[in-house]
N, C-alpha and C positions, 0 to 999 in steps of 0.2 A: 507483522507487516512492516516492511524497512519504508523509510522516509526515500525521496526524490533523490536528494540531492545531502552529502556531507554536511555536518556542523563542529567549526574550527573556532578558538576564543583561547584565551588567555586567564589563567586564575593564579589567586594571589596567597590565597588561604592558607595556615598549617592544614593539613595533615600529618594524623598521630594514628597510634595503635590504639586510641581512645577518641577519635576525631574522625570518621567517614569523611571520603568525599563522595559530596553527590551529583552527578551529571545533573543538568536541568530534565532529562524523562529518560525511557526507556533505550537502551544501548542494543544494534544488533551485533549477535558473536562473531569476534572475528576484525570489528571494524575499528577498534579503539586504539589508539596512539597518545601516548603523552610523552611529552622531552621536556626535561627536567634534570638539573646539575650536569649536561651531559653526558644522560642519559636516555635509552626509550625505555619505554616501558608497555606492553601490548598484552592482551588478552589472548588465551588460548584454555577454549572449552571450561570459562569460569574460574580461572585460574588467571593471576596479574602476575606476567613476565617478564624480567630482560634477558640479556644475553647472558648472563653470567648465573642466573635462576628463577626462582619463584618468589614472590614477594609477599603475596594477599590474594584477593578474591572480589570476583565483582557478582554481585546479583545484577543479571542485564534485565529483567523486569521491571524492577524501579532505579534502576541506574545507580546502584550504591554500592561503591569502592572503598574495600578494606584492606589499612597494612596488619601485615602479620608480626613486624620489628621497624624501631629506624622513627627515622622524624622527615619528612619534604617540606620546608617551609618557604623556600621560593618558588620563582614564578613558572607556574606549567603551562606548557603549549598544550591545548588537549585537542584534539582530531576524532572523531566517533559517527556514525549512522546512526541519528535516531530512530527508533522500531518501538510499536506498542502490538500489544497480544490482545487479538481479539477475541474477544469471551461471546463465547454462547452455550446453551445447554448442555451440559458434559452427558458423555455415555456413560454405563455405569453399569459393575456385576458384583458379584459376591463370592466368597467361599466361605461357605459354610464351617464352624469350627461344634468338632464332633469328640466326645472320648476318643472314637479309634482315629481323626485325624487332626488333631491337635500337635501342633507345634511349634518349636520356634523360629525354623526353618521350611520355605516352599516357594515352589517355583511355576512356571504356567508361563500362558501369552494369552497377551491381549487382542483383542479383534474388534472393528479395523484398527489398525496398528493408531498411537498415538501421538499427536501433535508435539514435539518433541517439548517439555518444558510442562507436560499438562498431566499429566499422572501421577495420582496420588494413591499410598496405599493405607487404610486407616485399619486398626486395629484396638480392639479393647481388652484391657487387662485388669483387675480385680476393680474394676465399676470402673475406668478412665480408658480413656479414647488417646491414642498417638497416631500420630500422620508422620508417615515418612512419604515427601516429596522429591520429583524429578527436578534440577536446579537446571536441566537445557543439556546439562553437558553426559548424561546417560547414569548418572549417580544416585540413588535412592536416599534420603538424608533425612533426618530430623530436625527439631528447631535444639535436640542435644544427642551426644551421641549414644548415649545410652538409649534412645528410641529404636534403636533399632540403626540396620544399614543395609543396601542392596543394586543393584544393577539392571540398567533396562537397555537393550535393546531397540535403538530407533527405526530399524531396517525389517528386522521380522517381528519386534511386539513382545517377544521375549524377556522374563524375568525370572531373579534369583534376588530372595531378601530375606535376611535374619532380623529376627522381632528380638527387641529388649527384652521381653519378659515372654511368659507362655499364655497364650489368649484364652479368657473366658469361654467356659464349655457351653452353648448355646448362642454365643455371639458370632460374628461372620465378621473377615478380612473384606471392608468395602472397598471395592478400587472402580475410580473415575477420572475421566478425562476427556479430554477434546479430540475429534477427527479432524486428520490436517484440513488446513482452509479451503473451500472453493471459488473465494475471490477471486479476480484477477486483479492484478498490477496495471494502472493505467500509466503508459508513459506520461514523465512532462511534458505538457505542452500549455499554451495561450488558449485562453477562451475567449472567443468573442462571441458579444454580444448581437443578436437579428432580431431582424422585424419583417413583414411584408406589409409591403407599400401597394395600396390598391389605387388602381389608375383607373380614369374616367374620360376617355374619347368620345368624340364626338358619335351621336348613334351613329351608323354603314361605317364606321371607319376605324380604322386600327393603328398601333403603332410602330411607326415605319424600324426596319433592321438597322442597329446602326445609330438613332438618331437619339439615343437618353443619355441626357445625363443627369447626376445628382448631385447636387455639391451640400457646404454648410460650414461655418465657421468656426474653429477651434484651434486655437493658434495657429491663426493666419487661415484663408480658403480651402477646403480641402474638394476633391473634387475624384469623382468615379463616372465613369462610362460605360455604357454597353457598346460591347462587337456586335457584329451584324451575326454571329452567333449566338447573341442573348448574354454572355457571362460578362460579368462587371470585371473590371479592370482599374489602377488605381490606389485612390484613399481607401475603397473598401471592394468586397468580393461576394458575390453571388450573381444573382441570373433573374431573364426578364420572361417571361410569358406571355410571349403576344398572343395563344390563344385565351389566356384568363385575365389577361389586365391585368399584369400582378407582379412588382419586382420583389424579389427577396434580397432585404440591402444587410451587410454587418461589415461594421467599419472597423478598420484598420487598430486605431485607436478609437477608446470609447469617448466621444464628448459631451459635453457638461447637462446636466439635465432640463431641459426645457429647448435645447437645441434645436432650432426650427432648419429642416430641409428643402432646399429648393431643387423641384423636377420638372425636368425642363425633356420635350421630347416633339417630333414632327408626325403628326395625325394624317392618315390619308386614305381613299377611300379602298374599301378592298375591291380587288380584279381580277377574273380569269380568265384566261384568254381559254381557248379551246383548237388549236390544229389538226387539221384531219391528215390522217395517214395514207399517204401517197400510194395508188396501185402500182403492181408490179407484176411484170410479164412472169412466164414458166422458169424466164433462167435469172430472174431477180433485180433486172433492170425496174427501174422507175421508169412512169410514161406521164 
C-alpha cells in the first residue's frame, strides 16, 4: 500500500558494492529518484537505472539499494513513495513430487492470481528446503542462484521455474501467497474532531432558527453560527436539531483541552397557527 504523499531528503553517506543504501522503509515500484554527481538514477521493476544502463537492484520491501560496481560518496537527492505490504494469511497448494513426476523443471497457475511480490515456491531436495521468491518484478529467485530460477506471471497467475537440484521423491513443491488487497485507499484529507452538544430550553419552548451561536477561546475568539437552516458556519461545521436539542459542533481547528464553550441561543415558545382553506365555486373562484 503506497503512502499519501512523496518523501524527498538529502543523504550524505558512501555507498559501495559493500555498503547498501537504505531508504528509511518500504519503496513503492516505480517511484524512486536519486541525483547524484549529475546524474538520476531510478528504479525500473527492481532494477537501479540511469540513462546510460543498469547499476544495482533495489529490494522495495525493506527499501534496500544495492551497487553492482562504482563508489557514490556524495551528496544524493533522493525522491521515493513509501509503500509497506500488508501481510495476511497466505493461500497455499502443493504439487505433489512423484517417481513419474519428478523434476527439475514445471510449470502451472496459480489461483486467485497472486499479489505481485507474494509467491513463494519451496521445494526440498536430499532433506533441505529452498525458496525461490517473487522480488515484485515477475522473477522467481533465490537467496543464491543455484536455488533454482523462474518466472511468474502477474496478469494470469502463470508459471515456469527450474529447481537447482531434482526434489525429493515424496515431498511436494509448496507454493504460497497472498490474494491482491481488498482495502481501499483513503484519500488525504483533515480530520476533525465532534462532539454533540445537548441543549436545555426551557419546557414548551424551542430553539429559535437562526438564533445559536457557539464560540471559545483559542488563539483569539473563535466563533460559529447556525443558519436558520441548522448547519453551522464559521470556526467550526455541523448542524443544530431543533427537534432533539442537539448541536453537533467540530471545530475548525482543534483547541487546547479543557476548552470551555460558550452557547448562546434565543428560546421561544412553540406555535401553530392553523388556516382554513377557502371554498371555492364549480369554476375555482374563492368566495
Amino acid at each position: 500500500m503506497p503512502g499519501a504523499v512523496a518523501v524527498s531528503y538529502t543523504a550524505s553517506h558512501a555507498w559501495t558494492t559493500s555498503i547498501k543504501f537504505n531508504l528509511p522503509g518500504g519503496c513503492l515500484p516505480g517511484s524512486l529518484s536519486i541525483v547524484t554527481d549529475g546524474i538520476t538514477i531510478f528504479d525500473d521493476a527492481g532494477l537501479l537505472k540511469t540513462a546510460s544502463g543498469t547499476l544495482g537492484n533495489i529490494d522495495y520491501a525493506n527499501g534496500i539499494l544495492t551497487l553492482n560496481s562504482g563508489t557514490m560518496s556524495n551528496a544524493k537527492a533522493v525522491t521515493y513513495t513509501p509503500a509497506a505490504q500488508i501481510l495476511r494469511a497466505p493461500q497455499s497448494s502443493e504439487i505433489p513430487v512423484t517417481p513419474e513426476s519428478r523434476s527439475q523443471s514445471y510449470v502451472g497457475t496459480v489461483n486467485p492470481v497472486p499479489q505481485p511480490g507474494t509467491l513463494s515456491i519451496s521445494y526440498m531436495a536430499q532433506g533441505r528446503w529452498y525458496v525461490l521468491s517473487d522480488s515484485g518484478n515477475g522473477s522467481l529467485k533465490g537467496l543464491d542462484a543455484s536455488y533454482g530460477a523462474g518466472t511468474f506471471n502477474r496478469n494470469t497467475g502463470a508459471f515456469v521455474v527450474t529447481l537447482g537440484a531434482l526434489p525429493d521423491v515424496g515431498s511436494s513443491l509448496v507454493l504460497t501467497w497472498n490474494v491482491p488487497t481488498q482495502e481501499t485507499q483513503q484519500p488525504s484529507t483533515t480530520l476533525k474532531a465532534s462532539q454533540s452538544l445537548a441543549l436545555n430550553p426551557p419546557a414548551g419552548t424551542a430553539v429559535q432558527p437562526g438564533s445559536l451561536t457557539v464560540s471559545w477561546e483559542y488563539d483569539g475568539t473563535k466563533t460559529a453560527t447556525a443558519a436558520t437552516s441548522g448547519l453551522l458556519s464559521g470556526a467550526a461545521t455541523g448542524s443544530l436539531s431543533v427537534a432533539q436539542n442537539r448541536v453537533d459542533f467540530a471545530p475548525n481547528v482543534l483547541p487546547s483541552v479543557g476548552t470551555e464553550l460558550t452557547v448562546s441561543y434565543v428560546a421561544g415558545p412553540k406555535q401553530e397557527d392553523c388556516f382554513a382553506h377557502p371554498s371555492r365555486d364549480g369554476q375555482g373562484w374563492c368566495r
